[in-house]
N, CA, C and O atoms as a DFTB+ gen file, in Angstrom:
736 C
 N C O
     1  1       0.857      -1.178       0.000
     2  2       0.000       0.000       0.000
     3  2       0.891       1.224       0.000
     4  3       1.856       1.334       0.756
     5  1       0.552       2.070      -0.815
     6  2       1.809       3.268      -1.035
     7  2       0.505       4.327      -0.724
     8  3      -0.687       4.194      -1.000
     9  1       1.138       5.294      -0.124
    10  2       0.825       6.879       0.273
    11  2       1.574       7.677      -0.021
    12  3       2.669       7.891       0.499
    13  1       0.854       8.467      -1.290
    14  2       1.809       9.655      -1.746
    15  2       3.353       9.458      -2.324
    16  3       4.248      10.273      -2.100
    17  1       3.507       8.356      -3.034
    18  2       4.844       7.827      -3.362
    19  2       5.635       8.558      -4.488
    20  3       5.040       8.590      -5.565
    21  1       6.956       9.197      -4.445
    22  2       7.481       9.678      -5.145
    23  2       8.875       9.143      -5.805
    24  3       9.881       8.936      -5.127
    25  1       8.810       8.960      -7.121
    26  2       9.538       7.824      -7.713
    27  2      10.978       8.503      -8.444
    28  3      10.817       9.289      -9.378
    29  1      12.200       8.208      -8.036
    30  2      13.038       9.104      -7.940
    31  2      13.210      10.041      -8.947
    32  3      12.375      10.016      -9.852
    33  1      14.113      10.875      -9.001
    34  2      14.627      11.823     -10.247
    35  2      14.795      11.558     -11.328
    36  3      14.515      12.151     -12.370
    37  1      15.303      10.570     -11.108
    38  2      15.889      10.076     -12.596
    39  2      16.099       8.898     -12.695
    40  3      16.832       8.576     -13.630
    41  1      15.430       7.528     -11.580
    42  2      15.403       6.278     -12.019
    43  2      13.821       6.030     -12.454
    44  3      13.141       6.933     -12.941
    45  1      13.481       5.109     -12.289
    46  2      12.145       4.318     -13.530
    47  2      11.196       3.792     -12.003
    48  3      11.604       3.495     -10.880
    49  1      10.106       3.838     -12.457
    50  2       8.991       2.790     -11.540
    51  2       8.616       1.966     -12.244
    52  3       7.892       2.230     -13.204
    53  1       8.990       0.816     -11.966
    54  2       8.902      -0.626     -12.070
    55  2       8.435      -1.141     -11.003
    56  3       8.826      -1.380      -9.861
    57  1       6.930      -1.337     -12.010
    58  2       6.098      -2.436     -10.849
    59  2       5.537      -3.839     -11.735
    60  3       4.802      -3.631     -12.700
    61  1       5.828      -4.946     -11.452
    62  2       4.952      -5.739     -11.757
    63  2       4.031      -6.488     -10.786
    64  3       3.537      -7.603     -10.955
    65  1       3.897      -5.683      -9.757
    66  2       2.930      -6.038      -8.514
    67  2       1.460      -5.069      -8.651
    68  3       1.166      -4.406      -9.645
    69  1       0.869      -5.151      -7.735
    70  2      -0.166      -4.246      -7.885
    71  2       0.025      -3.248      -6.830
    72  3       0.374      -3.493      -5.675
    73  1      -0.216      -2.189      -7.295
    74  2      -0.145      -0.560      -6.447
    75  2      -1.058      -0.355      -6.051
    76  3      -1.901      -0.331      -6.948
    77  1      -1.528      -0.130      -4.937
    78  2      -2.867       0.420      -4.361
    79  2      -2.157       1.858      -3.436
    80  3      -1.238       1.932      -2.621
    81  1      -2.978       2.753      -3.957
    82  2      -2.926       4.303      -3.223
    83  2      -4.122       4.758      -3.021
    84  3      -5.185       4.553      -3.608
    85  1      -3.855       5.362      -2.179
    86  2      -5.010       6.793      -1.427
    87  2      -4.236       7.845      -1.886
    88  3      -4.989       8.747      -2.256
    89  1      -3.106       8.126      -2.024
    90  2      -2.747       9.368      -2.243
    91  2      -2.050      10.112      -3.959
    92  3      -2.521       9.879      -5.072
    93  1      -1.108      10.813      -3.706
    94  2      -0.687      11.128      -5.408
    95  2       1.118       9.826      -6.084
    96  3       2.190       9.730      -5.486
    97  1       0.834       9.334      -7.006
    98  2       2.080       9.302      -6.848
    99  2       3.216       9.862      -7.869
   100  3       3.378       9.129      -8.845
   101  1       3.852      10.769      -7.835
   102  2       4.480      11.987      -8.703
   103  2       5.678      10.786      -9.509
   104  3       6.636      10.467      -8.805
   105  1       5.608      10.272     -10.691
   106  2       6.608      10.217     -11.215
   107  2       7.817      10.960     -12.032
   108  3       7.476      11.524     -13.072
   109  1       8.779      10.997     -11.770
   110  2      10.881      11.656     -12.256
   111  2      11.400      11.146     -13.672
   112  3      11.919      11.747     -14.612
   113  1      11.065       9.811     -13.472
   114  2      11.748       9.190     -14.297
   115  2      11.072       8.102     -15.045
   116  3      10.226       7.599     -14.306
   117  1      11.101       7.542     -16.196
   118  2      10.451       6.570     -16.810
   119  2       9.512       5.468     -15.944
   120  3       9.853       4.767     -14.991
   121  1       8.175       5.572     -16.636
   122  2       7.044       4.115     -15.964
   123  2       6.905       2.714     -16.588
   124  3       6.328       2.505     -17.655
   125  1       7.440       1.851     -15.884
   126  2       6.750       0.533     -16.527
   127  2       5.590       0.076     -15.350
   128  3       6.072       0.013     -14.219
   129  1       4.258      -0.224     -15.441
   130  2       3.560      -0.343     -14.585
   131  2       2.627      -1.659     -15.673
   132  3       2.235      -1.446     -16.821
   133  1       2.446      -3.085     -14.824
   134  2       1.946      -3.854     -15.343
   135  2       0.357      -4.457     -15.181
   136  3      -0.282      -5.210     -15.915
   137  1       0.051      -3.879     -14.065
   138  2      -1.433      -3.755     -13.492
   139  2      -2.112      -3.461     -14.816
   140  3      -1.492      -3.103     -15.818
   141  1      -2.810      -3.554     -14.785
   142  2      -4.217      -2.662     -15.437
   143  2      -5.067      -1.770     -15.276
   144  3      -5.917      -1.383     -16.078
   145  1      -4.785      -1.300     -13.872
   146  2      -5.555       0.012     -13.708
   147  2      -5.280       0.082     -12.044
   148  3      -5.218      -0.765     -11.152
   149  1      -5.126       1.802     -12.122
   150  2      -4.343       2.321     -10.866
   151  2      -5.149       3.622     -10.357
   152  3      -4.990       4.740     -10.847
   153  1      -5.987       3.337      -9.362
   154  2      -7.304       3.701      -8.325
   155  2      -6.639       4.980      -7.408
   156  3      -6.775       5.173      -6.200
   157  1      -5.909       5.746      -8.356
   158  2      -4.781       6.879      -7.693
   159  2      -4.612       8.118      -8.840
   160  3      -4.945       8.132     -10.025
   161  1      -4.004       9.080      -8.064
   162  2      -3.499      10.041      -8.916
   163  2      -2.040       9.935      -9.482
   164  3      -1.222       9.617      -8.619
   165  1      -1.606      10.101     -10.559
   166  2      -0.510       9.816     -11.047
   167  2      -0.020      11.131     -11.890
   168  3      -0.683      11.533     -12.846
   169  1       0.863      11.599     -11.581
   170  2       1.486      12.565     -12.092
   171  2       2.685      12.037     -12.947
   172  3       3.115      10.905     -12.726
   173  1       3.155      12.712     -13.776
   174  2       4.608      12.554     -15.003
   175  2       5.061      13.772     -15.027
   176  3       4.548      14.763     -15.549
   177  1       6.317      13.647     -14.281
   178  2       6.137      15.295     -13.895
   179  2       7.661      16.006     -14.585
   180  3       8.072      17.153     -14.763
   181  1       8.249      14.468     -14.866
   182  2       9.799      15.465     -15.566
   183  2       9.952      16.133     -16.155
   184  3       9.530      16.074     -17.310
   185  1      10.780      17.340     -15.599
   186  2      11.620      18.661     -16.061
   187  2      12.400      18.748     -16.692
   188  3      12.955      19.845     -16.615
   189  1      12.935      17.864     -17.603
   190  2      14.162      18.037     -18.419
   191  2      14.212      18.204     -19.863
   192  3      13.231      18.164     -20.606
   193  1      15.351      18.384     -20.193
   194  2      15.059      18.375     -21.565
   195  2      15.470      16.961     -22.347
   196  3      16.467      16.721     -23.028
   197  1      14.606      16.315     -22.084
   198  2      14.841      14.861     -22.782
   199  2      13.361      14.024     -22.818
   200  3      12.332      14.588     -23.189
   201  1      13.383      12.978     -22.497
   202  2      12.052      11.981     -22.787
   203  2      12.143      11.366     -21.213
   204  3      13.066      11.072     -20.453
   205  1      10.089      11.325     -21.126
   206  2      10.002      10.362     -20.183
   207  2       9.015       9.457     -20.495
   208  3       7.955       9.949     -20.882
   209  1       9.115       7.890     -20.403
   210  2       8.458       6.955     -20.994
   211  2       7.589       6.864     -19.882
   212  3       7.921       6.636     -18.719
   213  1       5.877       7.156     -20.547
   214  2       4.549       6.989     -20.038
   215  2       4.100       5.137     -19.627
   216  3       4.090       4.403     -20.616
   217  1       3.803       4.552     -18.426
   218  2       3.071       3.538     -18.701
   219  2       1.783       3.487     -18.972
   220  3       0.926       4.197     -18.446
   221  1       1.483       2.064     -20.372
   222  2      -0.192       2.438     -20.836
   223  2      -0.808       1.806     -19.808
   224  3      -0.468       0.648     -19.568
   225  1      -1.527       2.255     -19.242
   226  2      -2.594       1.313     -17.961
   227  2      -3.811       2.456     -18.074
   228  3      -3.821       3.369     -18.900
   229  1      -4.509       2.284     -17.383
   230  2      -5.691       2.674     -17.297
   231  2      -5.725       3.341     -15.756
   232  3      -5.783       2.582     -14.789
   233  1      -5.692       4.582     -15.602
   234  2      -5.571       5.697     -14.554
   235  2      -7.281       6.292     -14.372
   236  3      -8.192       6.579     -15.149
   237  1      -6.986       6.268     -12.156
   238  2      -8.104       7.264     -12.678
   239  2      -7.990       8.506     -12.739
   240  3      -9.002       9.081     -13.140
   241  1      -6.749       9.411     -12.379
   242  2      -6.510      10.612     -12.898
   243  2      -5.080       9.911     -13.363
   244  3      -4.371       8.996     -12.945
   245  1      -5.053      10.988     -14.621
   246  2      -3.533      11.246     -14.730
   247  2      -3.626      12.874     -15.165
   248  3      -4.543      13.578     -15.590
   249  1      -1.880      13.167     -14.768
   250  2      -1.703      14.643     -15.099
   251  2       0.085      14.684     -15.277
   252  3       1.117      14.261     -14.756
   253  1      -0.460      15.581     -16.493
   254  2       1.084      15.800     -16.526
   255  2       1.595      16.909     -17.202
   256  3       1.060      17.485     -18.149
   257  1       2.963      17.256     -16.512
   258  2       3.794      18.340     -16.925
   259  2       5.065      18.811     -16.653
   260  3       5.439      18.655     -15.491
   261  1       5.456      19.087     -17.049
   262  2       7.239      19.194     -17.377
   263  2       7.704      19.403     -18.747
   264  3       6.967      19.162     -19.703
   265  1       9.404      20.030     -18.937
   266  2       9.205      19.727     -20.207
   267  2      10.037      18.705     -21.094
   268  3      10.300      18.946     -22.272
   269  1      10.420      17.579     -20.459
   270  2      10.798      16.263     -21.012
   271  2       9.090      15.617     -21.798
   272  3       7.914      15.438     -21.481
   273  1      10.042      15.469     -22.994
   274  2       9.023      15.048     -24.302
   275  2       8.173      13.463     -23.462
   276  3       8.667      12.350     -23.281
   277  1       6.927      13.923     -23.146
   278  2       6.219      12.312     -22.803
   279  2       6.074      10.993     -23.761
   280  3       5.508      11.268     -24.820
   281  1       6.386       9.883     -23.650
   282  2       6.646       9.376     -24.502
   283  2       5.363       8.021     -24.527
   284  3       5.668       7.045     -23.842
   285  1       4.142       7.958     -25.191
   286  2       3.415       6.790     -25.341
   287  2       3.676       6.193     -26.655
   288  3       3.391       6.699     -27.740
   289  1       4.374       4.810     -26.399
   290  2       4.775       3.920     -27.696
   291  2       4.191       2.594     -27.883
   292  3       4.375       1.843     -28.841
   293  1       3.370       2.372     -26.715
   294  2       3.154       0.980     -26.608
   295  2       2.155       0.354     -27.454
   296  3       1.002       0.633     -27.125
   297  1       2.266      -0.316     -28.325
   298  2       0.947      -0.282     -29.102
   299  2       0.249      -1.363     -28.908
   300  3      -0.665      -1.509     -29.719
   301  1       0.387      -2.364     -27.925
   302  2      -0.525      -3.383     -26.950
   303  2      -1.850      -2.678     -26.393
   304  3      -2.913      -3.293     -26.476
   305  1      -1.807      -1.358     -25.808
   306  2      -3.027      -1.437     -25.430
   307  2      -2.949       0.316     -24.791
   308  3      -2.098       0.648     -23.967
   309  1      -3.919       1.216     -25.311
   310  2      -3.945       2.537     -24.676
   311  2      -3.340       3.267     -23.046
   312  3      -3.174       2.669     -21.983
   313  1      -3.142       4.556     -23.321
   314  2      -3.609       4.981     -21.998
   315  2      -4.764       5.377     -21.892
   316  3      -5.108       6.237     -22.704
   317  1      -5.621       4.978     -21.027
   318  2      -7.134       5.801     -20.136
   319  2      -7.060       6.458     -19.116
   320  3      -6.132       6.238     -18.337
   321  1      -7.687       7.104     -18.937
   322  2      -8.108       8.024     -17.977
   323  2      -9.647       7.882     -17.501
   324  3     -10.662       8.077     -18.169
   325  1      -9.550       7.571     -16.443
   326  2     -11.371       7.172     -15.847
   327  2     -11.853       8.722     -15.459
   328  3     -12.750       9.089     -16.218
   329  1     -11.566       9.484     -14.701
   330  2     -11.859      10.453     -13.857
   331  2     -11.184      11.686     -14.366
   332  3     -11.979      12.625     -14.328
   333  1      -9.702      12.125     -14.951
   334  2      -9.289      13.096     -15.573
   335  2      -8.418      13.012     -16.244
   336  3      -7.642      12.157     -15.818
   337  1      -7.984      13.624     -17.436
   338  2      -6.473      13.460     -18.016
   339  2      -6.219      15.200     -18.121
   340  3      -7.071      15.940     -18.613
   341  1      -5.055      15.639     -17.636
   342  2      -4.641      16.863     -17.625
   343  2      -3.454      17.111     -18.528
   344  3      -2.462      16.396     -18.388
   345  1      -3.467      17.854     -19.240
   346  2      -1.611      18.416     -19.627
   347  2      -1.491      19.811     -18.653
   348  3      -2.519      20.351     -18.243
   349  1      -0.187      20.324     -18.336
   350  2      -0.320      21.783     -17.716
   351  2      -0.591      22.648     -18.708
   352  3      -1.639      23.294     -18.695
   353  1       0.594      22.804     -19.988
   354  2       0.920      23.793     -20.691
   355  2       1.370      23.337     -21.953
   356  3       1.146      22.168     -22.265
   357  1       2.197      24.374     -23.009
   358  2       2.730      24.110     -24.467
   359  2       3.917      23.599     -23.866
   360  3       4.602      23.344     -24.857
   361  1       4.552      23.307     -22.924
   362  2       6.331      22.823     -22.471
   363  2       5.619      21.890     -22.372
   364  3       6.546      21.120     -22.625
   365  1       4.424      20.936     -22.167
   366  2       3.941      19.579     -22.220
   367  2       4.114      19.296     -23.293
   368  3       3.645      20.101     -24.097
   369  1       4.857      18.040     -23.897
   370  2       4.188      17.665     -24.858
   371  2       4.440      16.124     -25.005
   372  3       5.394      15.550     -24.479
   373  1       3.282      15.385     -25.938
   374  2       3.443      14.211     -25.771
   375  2       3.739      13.432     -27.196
   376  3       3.450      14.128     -28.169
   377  1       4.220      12.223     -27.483
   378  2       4.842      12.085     -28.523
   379  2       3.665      10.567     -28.309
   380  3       3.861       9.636     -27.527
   381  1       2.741      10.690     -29.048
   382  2       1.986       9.278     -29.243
   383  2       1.929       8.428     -30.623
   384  3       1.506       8.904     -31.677
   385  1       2.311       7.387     -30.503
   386  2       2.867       6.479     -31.840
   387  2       1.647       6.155     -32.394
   388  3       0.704       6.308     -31.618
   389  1       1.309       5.660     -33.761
   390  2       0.359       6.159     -34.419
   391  2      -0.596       4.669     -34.377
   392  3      -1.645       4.400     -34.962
   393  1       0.041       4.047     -33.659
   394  2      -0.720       2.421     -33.446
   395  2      -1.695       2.519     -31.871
   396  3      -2.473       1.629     -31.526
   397  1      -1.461       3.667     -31.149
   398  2      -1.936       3.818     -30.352
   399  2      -2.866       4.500     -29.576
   400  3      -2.546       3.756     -28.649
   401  1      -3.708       5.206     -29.083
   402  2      -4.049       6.410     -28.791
   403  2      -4.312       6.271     -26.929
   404  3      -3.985       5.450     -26.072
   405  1      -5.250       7.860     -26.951
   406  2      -5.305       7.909     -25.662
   407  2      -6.856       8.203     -25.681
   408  3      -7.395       8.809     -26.607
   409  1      -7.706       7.586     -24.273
   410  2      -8.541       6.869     -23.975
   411  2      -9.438       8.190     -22.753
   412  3      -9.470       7.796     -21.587
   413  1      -9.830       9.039     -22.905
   414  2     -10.654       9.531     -21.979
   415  2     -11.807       9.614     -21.397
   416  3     -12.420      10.437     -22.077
   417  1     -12.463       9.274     -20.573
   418  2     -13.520       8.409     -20.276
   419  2     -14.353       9.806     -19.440
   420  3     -15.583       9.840     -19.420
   421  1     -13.598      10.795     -18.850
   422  2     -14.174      11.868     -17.398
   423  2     -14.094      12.599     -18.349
   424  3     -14.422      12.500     -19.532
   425  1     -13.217      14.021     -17.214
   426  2     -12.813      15.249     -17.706
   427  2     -11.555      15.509     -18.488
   428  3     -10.543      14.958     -18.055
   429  1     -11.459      16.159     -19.428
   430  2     -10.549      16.670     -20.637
   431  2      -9.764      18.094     -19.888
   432  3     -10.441      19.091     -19.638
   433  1      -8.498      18.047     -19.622
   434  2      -7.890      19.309     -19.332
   435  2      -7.046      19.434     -20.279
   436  3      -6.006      18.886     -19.912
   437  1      -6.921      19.928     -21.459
   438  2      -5.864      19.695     -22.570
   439  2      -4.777      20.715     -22.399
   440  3      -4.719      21.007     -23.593
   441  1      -4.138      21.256     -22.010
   442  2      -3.136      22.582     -22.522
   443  2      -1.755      22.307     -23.064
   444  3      -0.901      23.130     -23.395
   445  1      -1.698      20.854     -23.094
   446  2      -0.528      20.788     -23.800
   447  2      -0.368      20.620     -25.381
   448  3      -1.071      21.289     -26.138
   449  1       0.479      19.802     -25.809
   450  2       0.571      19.794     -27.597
   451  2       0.892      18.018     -27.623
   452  3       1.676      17.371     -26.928
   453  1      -0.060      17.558     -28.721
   454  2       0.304      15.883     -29.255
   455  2       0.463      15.811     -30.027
   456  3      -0.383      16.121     -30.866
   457  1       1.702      15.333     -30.370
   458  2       2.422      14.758     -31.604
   459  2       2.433      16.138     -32.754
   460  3       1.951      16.016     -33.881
   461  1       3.093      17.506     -32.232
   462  2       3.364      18.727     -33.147
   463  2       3.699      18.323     -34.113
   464  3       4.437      17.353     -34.290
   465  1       2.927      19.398     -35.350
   466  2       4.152      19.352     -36.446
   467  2       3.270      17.426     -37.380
   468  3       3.510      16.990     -38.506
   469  1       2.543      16.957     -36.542
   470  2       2.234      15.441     -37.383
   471  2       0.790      15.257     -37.436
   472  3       0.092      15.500     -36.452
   473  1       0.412      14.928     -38.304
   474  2      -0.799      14.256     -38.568
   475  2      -1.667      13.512     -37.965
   476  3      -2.888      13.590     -38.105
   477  1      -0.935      12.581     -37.105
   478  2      -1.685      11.432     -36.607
   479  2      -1.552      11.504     -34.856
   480  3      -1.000      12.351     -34.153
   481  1      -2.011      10.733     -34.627
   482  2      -2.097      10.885     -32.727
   483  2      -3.964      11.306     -32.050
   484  3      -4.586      12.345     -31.831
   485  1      -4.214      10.026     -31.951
   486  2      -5.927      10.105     -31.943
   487  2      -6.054       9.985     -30.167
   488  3      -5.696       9.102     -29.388
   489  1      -6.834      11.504     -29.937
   490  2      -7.432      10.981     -28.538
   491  2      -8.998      10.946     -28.517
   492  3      -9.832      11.731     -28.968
   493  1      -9.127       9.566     -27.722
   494  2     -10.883       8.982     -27.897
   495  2     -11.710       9.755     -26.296
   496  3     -11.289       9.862     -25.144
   497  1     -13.145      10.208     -27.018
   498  2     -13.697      10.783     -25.565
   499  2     -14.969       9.521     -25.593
   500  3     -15.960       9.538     -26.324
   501  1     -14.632       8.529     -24.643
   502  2     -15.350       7.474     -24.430
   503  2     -16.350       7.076     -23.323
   504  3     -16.620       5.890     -23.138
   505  1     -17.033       8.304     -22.405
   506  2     -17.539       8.536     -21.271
   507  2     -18.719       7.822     -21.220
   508  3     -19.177       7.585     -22.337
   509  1     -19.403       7.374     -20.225
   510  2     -20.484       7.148     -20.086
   511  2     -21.359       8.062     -19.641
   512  3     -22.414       7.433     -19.723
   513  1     -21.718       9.465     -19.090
   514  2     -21.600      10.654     -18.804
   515  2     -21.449      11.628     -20.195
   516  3     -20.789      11.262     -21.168
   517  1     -22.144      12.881     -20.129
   518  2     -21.758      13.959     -20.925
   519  2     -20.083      14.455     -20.128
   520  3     -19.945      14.743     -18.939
   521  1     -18.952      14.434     -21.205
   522  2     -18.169      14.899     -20.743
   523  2     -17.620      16.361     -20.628
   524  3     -17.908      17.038     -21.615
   525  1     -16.953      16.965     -19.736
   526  2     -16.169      18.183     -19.807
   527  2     -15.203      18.653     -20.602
   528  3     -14.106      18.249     -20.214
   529  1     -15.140      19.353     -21.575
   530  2     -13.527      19.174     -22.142
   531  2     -13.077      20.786     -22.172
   532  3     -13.826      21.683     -22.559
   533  1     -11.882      20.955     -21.750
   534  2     -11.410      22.777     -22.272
   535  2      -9.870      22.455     -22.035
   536  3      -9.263      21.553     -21.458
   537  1      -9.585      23.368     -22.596
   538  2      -8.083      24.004     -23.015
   539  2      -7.711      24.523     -24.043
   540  3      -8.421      24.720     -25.028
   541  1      -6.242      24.878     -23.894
   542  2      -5.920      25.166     -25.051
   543  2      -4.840      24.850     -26.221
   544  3      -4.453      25.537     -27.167
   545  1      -4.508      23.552     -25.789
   546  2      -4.149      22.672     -26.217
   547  2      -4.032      21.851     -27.635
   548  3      -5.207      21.788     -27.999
   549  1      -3.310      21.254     -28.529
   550  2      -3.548      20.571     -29.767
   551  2      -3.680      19.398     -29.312
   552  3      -3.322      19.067     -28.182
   553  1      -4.407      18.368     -30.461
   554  2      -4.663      17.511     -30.731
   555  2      -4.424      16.910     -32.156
   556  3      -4.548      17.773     -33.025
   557  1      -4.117      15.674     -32.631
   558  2      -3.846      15.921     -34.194
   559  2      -5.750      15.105     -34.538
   560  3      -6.472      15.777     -35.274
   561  1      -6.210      14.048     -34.092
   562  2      -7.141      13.541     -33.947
   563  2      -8.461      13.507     -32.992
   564  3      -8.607      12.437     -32.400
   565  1      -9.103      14.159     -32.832
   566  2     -10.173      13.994     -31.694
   567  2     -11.164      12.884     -32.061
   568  3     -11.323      12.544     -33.233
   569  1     -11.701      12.431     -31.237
   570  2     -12.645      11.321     -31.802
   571  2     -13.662      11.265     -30.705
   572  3     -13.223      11.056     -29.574
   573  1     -15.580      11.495     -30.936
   574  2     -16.257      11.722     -29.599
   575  2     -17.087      10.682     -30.249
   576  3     -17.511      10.784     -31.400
   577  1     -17.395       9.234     -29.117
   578  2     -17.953       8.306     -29.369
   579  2     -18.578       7.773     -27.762
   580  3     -18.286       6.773     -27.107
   581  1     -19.473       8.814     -27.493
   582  2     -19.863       8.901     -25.955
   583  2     -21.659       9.265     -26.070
   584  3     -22.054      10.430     -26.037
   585  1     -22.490       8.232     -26.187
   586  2     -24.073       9.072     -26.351
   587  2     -24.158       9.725     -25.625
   588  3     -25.125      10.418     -25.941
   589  1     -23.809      10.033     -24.802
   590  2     -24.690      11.248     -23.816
   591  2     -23.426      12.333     -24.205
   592  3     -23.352      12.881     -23.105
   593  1     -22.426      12.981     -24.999
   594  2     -22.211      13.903     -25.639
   595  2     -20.777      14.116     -24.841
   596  3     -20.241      13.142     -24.312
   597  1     -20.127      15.547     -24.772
   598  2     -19.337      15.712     -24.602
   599  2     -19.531      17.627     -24.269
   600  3     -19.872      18.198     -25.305
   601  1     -19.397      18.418     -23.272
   602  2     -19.499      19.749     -23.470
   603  2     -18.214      20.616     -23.289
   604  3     -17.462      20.240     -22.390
   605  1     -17.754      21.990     -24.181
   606  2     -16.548      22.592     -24.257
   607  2     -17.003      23.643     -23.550
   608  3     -18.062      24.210     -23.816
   609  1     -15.926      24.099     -22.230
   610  2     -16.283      24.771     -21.155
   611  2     -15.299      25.721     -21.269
   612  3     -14.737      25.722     -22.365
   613  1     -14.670      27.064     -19.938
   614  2     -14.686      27.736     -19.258
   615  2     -13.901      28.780     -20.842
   616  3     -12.741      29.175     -20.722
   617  1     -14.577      29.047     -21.983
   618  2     -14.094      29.915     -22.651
   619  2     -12.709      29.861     -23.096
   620  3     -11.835      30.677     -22.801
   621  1     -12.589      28.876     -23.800
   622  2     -11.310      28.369     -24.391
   623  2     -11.155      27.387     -25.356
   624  3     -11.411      26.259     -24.935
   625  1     -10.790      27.463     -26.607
   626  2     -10.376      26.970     -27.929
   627  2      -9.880      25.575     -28.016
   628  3      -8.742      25.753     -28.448
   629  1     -10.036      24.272     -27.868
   630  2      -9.548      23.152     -27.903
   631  2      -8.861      23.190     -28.971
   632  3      -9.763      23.402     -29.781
   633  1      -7.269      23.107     -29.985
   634  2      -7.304      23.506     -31.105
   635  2      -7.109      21.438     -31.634
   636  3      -6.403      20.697     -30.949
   637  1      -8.077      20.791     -33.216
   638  2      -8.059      19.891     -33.518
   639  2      -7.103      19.869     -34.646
   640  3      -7.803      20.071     -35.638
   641  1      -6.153      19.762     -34.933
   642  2      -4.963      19.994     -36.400
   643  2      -5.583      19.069     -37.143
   644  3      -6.414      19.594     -37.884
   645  1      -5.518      17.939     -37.245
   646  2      -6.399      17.243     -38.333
   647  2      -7.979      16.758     -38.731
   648  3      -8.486      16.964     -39.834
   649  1      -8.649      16.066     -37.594
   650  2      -9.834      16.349     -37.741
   651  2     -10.623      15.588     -36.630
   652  3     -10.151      14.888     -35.734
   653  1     -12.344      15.974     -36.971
   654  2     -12.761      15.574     -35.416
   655  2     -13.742      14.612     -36.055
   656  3     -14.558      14.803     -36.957
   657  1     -13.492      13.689     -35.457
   658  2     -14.602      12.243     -35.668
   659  2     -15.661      12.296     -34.635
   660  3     -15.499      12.144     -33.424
   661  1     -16.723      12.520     -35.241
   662  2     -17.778      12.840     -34.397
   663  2     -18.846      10.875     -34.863
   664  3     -19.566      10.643     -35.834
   665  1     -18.506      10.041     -33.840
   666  2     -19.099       8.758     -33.930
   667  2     -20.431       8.293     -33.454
   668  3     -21.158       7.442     -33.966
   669  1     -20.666       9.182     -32.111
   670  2     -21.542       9.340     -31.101
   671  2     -22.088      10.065     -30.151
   672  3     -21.853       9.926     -28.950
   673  1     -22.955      10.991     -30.720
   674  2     -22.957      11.496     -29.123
   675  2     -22.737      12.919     -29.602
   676  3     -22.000      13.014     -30.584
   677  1     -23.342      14.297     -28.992
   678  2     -23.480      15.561     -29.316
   679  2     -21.852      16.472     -28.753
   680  3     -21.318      16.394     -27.646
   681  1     -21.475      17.147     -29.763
   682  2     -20.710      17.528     -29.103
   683  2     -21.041      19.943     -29.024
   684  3     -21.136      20.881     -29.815
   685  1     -21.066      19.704     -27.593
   686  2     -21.756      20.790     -27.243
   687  2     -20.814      22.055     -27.065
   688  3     -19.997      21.995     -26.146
   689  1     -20.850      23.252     -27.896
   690  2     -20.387      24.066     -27.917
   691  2     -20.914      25.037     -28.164
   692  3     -22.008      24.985     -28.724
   693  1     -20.014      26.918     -27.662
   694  2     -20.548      27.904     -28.144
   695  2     -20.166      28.985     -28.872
   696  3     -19.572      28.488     -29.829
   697  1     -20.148      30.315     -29.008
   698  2     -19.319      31.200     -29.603
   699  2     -17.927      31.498     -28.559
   700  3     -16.837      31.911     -28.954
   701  1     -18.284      31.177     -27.180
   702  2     -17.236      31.293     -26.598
   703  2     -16.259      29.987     -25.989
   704  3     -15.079      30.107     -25.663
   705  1     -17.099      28.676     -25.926
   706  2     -16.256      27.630     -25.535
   707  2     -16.365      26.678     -26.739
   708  3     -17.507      26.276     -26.962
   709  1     -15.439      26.264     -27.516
   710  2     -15.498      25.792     -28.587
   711  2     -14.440      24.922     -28.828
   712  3     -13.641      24.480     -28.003
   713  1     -14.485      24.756     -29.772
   714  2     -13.383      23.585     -30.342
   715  2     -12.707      24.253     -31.565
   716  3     -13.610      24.565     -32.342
   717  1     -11.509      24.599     -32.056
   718  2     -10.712      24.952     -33.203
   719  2     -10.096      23.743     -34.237
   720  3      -9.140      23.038     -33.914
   721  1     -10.884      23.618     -35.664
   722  2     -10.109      23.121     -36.598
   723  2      -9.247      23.622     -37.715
   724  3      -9.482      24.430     -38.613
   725  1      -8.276      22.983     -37.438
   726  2      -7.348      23.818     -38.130
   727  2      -6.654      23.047     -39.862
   728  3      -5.665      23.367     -40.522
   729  1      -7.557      22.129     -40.058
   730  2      -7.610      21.643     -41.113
   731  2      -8.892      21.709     -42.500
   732  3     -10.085      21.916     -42.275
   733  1      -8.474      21.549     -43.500
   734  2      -9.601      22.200     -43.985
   735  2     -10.886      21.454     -43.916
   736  3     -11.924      21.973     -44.329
């Protein structure tokens, strides 16, 4: 049972056990995590200027920021987010391989940038719930496949670079909280 566990500077968390938390646990350095889903807050928080390798599991928050390039490569099986997925800012950014995507099920905090500069990199809004989404953030793929919809909140531009797959489900916007495509 871990409380509030902080995983060093610059070595790796390696678990092939199961993690159970009540509290946050801030990762430094590269994740391999083999569970399937982690009932905690999980932060990716490295500051450097280099890469930190994301584990895909299924979170019920994750958040992250720093500006070491985040790295999702795994193409076995997504990251999710049950409850939130956050970026801080544009020094976020995440590098997602094109066999893979990311899985949001809650709330959408976007402010960082996925896969700049490229085409591909799909994040899915898969809620059972109308979801929350704002920032200001890129995306190269959005994809909303949630019946009960998805709504763009507190007056801020989601920007989509390639395009938005609308599969299921209303996606609710206004003149002031909206979504930006930036493709034709």
């Amino acid at each position: 049972l871990l409380h509030g566990v902080v995983a060093g500077q610059s070595g790796a968390l390696t678990s092939d056990g199961v993690i159970h938390n009540e509290g946050t646990i801030r990762i430094h350095g590269n994740a391999r995590i083999a569970q399937d889903t982690i009932r905690a807050v999980v932060e990716y928080v490295r500051d450097r200027a280099d890469s930190q390798t994301v584990a895909h599991t299924t979170y019920d928050t994750v958040r992250f920021s720093g500006r070491s390039l985040k790295l999702m490569t795994d193409a076995a099986r997504p990251v999710v987010s049950m409850t939130l997925f956050r970026s801080a800012d544009t020094s976020t950014v995440i590098e997602l391989a094109p066999t893979t995507w990311i899985e949001v099920n809650g709330t959408l905090r976007h402010d960082g940038l996925i896969n700049p500069g490229r085409r591909d990199g799909t994040m899915k809004l898969r809620g059972t719930r109308p979801q929350d989404i704002a920032g200001r953030g890129s995306i190269p793929i959005l994809e909303l496949a949630n019946d009960s919809g998805a709504v763009v909140t507190q007056g801020i531009s989601l920007r989509v670079v390639e395009r938005l797959d609308l599969q299921r489900g209303l996606l609710n916007i206004t003149a002031q909280d909206n979504v930006r495509l930036l493709n034709d």
